[in-house]
C-alpha positions in Angstrom: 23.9 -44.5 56.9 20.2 -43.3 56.5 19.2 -42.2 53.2 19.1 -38.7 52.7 16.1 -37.6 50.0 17.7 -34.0 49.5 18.7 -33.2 46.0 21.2 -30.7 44.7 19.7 -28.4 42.0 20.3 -27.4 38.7 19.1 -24.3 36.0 17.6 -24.8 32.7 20.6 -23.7 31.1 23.0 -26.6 32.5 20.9 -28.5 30.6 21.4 -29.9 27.4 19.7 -28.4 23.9 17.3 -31.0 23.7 16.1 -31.0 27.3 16.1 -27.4 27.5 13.9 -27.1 24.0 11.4 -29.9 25.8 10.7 -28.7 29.3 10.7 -24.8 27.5 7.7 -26.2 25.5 6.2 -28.3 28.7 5.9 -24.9 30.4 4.6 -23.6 27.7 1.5 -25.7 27.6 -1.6 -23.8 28.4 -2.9 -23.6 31.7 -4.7 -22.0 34.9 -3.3 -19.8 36.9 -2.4 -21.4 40.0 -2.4 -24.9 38.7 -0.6 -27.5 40.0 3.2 -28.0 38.5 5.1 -30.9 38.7 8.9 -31.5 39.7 10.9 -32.2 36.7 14.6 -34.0 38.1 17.7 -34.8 35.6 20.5 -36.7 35.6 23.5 -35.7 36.9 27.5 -36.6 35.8 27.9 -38.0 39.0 25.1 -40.5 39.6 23.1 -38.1 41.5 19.5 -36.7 40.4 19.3 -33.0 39.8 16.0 -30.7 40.8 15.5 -28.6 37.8 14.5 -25.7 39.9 13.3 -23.1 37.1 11.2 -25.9 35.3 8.1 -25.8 36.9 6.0 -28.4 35.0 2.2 -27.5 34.2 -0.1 -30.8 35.4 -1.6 -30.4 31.8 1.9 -31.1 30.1 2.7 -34.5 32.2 1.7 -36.9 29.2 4.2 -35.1 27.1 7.0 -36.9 29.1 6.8 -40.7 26.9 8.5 -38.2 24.4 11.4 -36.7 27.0 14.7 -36.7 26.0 16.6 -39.0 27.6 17.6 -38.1 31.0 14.7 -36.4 32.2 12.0 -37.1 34.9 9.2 -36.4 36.4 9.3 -37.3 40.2 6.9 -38.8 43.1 6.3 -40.6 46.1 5.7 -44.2 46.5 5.0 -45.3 50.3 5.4 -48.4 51.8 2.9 -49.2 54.4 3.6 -53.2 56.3 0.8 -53.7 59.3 0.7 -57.1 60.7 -1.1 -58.7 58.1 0.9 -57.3 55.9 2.2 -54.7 53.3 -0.8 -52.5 51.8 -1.4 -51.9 48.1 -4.6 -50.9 46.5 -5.6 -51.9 42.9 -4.9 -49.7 40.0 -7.7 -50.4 37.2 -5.4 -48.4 34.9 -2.6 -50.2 34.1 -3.9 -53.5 35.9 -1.6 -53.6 39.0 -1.6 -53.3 42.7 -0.3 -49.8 43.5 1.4 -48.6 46.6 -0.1 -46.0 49.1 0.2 -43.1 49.3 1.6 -42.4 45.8 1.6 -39.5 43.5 3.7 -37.2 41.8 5.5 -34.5 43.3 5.2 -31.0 43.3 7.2 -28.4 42.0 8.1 -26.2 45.5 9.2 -29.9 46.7 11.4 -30.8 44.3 14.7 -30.3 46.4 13.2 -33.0 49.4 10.5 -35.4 47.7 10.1 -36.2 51.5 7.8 -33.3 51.5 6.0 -35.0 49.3 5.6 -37.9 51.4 3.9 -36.4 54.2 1.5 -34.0 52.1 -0.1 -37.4 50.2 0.1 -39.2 53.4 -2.4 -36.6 54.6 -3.8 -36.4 51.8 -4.4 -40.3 51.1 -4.5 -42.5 53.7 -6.5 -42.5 57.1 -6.2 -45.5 59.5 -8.6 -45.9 62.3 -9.8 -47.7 65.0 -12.7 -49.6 64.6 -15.1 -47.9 67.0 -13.7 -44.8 64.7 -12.3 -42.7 68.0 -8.9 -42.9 66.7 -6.8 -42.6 64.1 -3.6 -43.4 63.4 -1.0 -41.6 62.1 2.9 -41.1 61.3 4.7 -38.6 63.2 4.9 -35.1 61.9 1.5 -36.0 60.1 -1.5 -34.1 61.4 -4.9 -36.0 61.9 -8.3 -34.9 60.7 -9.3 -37.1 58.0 -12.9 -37.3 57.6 -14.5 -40.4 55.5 -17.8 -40.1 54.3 -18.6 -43.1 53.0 -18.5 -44.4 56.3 -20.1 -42.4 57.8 -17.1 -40.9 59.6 -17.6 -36.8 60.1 -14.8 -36.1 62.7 -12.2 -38.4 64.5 -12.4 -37.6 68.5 -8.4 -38.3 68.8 -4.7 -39.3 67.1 -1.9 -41.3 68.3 1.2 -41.5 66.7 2.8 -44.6 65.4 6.3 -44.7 64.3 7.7 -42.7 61.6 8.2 -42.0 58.0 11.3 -43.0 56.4 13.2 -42.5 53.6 14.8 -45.8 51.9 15.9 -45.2 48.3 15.3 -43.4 44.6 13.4 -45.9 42.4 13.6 -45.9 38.6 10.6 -46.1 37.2 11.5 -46.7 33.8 7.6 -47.2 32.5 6.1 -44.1 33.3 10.1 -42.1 33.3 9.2 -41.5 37.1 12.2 -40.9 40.0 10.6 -42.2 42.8 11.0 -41.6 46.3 9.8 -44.7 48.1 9.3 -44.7 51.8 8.5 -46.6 54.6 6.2 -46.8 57.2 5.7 -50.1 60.0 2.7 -50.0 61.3 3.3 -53.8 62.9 2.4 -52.3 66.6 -1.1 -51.3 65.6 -3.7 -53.3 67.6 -4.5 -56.4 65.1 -8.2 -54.8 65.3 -7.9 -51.5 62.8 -9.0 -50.4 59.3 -7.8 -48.7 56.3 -9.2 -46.2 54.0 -8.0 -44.7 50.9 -9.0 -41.8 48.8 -7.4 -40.7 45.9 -9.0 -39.1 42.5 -7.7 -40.9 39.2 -10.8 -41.3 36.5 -13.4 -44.1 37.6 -11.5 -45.3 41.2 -9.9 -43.6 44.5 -12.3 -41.5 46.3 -12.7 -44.1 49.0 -14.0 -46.3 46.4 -10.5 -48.2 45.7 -9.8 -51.4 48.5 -7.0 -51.3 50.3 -5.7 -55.0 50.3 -2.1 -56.8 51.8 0.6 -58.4 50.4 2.5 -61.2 51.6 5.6 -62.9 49.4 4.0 -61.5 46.2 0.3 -62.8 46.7 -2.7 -61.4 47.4 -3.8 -62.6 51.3 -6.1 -60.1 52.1 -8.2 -57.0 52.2 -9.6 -54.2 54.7 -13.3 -53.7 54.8 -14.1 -50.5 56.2 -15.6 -50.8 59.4 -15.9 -54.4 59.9 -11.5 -53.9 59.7 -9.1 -56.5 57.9 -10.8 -59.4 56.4 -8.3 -62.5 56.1 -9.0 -64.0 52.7 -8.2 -67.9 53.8 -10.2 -67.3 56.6 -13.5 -67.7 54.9 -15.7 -70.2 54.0 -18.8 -69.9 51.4 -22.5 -69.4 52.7 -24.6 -72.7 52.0 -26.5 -71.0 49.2 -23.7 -71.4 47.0 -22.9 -75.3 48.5 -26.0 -77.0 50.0 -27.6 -79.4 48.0 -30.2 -79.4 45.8 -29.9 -76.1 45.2 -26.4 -75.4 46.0 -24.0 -73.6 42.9 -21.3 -75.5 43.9 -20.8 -76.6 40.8 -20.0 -73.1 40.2 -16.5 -73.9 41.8 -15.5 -77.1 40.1 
């Protein structure tokens, strides 16, 4: 049976003392109007995850969640992207790990479907291309229109869409007290000649400024290099100034 990311909500006041008191002084935290607000999900008697639906989170209040009481979340997307050379991550600087695209946390007005989540930092995130940059790839029910500057890339002439996204399971994530929807997306049919890019805006990285590399059986094999497209890492050798004697630095590799 597929799995279905809709979530049955619950009021702050079928919530416990404690987690009422907290997410009363979350909201409470001051802030712009208009600012983004977070999804806040609890757990339920039966298993299930519960939207807190009047419990809109301020963006400025998400560090006060190490101190939650126990049973409460915040709540994003995690993606899982596999092309044919493999899945994509990018590397997090923060935490020192390779990080899933698209990812982020969830807003407030999707906290019932986190699949609407899904689709918003897709757009938001991730642009695949082809390499004479005509063409961009995308999941159905995604619109196209991602622009990259760095590249050089103002407008993409056309889209064609390549499978779907879908929904495979809630994920604990226990570090940063996360519910995570992680998704999927194959992207094995693409021509083997594509790029990647990825844009995203934590302090010092993203913003087209992060690599987006693969995965294979838990190792690093590789890495997409804007326009010149995926860039096999076994596949290279090193340029003679850094092995030709006499003034090769191979010794640089010993």
């Amino acid at each position: 049976m597929p799995f279905d990311s809709k979530v049955n909500s619950v009021k702050l006041s079928g919530l416990s003392r404690d987690q009422q008191a907290f997410l009363e002084k979350a909201m409470a935290v001051e802030h712009k109007p208009g600012e983004e607000k977070l999804a806040i999900y609890v757990d339920g008697s039966n298993g299930e995850y519960l939207f807190v639906e009047d419990a809109p989170m301020p963006i400025k209040a998400n560090k006060m969640m190490v101190d939650a009481p126990p049973g409460l979340y915040r709540t994003g997307i995690n993606g899982v992207l596999r092309t044919v050379h493999g899945v994509l991550a990018v590397p997090d600087e923060r935490p020192k790990w390779w990080k899933p695209l698209p990812a982020g946390f969830a807003k407030h007005e999707e906290g019932d479907d986190l699949l609407q989540g899904a689709f918003r930092e897709y757009r938001e995130e991730v642009v695949i291309f082809s390499l004479d940059r005509k063409l961009q790839f995308v999941p159905r029910g995604v619109p196209p229109g991602f622009t990259v500057p760095s590249l050089g890339i103002d407008k993409i002439e056309a889209a064609t869409e390549v499978g779907v996204i879908v929904p495979k399971a809630f994920h604990v994530n226990k570090v940063e007290k996360v519910i995570e929807l992680i998704f999927e997306h194959d992207l094995t049919s693409l021509p083997e000649k594509h790029s990647v890019a990825y844009d995203d805006d934590w302090f010092q990285g993203g913003h087209f400024g992060a690599p987006v590399v693969t995965l294979n059986n838990g190792r690093f094999t590789g890495f997409y290099s804007g326009q010149q497209g995926y860039v096999a890492a076994v596949d290279y050798k090193f340029h003679p100034t850094y092995t030709d004697p006499p003034h090769g630095y191979n010794t640089l590799f010993l």
